[in-house]
N, C-alpha and C positions, 0 to 999 in steps of 0.2 A: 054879667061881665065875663070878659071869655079870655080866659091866662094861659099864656104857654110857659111850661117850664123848661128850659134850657139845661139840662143837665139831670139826669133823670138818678142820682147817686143816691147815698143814704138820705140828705137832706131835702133832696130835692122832691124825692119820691112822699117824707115826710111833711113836707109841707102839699105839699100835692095833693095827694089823699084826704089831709082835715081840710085843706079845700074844697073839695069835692064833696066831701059830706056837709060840707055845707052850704049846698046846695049851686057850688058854681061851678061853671063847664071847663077842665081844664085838660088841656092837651103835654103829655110828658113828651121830650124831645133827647135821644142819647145816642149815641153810635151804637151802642150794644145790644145787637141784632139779639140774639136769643133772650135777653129781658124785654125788650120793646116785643118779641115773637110774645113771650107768658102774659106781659098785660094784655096785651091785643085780644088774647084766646081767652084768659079766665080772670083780667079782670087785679089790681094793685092789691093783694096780700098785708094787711096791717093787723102789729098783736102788739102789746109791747101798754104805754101808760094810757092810753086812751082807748083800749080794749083790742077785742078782734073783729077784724071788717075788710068785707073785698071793697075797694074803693072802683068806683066806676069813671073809667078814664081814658080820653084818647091815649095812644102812644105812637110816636114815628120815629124813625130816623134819619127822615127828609123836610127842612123845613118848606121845599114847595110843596108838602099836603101837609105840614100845618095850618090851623085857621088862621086868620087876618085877629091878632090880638089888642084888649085894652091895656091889657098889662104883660109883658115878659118879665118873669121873675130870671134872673142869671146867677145857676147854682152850679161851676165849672172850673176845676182847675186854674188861677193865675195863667197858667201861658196858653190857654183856651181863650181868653177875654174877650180876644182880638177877634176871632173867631165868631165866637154868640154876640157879640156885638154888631155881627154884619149880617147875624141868622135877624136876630133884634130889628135891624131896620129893615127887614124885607118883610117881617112879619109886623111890626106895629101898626096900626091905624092911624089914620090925620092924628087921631088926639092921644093916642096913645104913649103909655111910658115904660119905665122900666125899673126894675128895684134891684139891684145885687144886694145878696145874702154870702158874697163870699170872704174868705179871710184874705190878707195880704195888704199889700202893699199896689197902689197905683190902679185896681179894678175901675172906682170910681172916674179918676183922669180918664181912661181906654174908653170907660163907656162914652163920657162925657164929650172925647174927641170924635166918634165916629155917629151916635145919635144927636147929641148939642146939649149942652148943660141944662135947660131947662128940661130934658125928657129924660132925668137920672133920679131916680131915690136911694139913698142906703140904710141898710139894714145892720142889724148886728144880732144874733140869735143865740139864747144860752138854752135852745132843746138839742139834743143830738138823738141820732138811731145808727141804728149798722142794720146794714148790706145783706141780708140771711143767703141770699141765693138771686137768682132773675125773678123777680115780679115779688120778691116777697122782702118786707122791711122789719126792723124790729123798733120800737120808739123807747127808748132807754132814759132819755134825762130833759127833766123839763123845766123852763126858766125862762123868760122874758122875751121878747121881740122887739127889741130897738127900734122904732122907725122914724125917721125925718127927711123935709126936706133940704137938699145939700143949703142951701141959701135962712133956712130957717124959717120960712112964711109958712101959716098952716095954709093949707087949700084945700079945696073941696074933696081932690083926689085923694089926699091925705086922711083926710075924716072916712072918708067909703074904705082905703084900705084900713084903716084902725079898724072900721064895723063888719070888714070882712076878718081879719085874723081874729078878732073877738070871738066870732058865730065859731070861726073854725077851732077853737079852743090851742090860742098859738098865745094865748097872754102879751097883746100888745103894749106896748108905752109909748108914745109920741115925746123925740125928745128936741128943745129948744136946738140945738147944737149938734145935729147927729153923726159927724166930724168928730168932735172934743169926744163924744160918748163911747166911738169904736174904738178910738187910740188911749182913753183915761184906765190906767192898771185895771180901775176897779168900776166897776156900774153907779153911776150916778141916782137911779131914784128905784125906788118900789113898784113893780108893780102895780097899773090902776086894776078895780076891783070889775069884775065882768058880769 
């Protein structure tokens, strides 16, 4: 599978990276030329709960030399949406989709208006890291990966990304409602065991 991430920040670079080590090709996407310079040259910097490791990873900050992707993950700013949403559709494949991972209000609407509701997934993620410097991350707090589809059907795409965040040690859950799950105070379930 071959993922572009959209937003190359603390999150973004974190999910990136345990991607990449596990063993899938992912291309980071950010305007910030001297981080996108440091991965280019030596390569994504990770220390922090999952140990220390240069992650092996495209980077740009042009999505015409990004690859033609299965999956864009969108890790951006609220009033960027708009934005990685039209990076999104020049980069996805016939079949490809998209998952935000971000916080707020109306991400999912934006995507869903400019890809089509069927090429949305949302997430909701309780790992955080920080930003040490350009090209290097730190993985601080670790905690469940939300995933569903907005409409609630499991699908096959569904199940591969469950078996990809699994591999990448992201502690996935697949949840019935994954709507109800971002906006409920509190987390709905434990947990599955990996």
């Amino acid at each position: 599978m071959q993922i572009v991430v959209i937003g190359a920040g603390n999150m973004g670079c974190l999910y990136g990276a345990n991607l990449s080590r596990a063993g899938v090709e992912v291309t980071l996407m950010d305007p910030w030329q001297e981080h996108i310079e440091q991965i280019q040259a030596h390569g994504l910097t990770m220390a922090g709960l999952h140990g220390e490791f240069a992650a092996t990873v495209q980077a740009t900050n042009d999505p015409k030399t990004a690859p033609a992707a299965d999956l864009v993950i969108i890790l951006v700013n609220a009033y960027s949406t708009r934005e990685a949403a039209e990076s999104a559709r020049l980069l996805l494949k016939k079949n490809g989709f998209a998952l935000t991972l971000q916080n707020g209000l109306g991400n999912v609407e934006v995507l869903q208006q400019v890809l089509g509701q069927e090429r949305v997934l949302a997430d909701l993620s309780f790992h955080s890291a920080d930003l040490q410097g350009p090209g290097s991350v730190y993985h601080t707090n670790e905690g469940p990966t939300y995933l569903g589809e907005i409409d609630g059907s499991r699908t096959a795409r569904l199940a591969e990304l469950e078996r990809l965040m699994a591999r990448a040690g992201m502690l996935p859950v697949v949840e019935a409602d994954i709507m109800v799950t971002i906006w409920e105070p509190s987390t709905p379930s434990a947990p599955s065991p990996i």
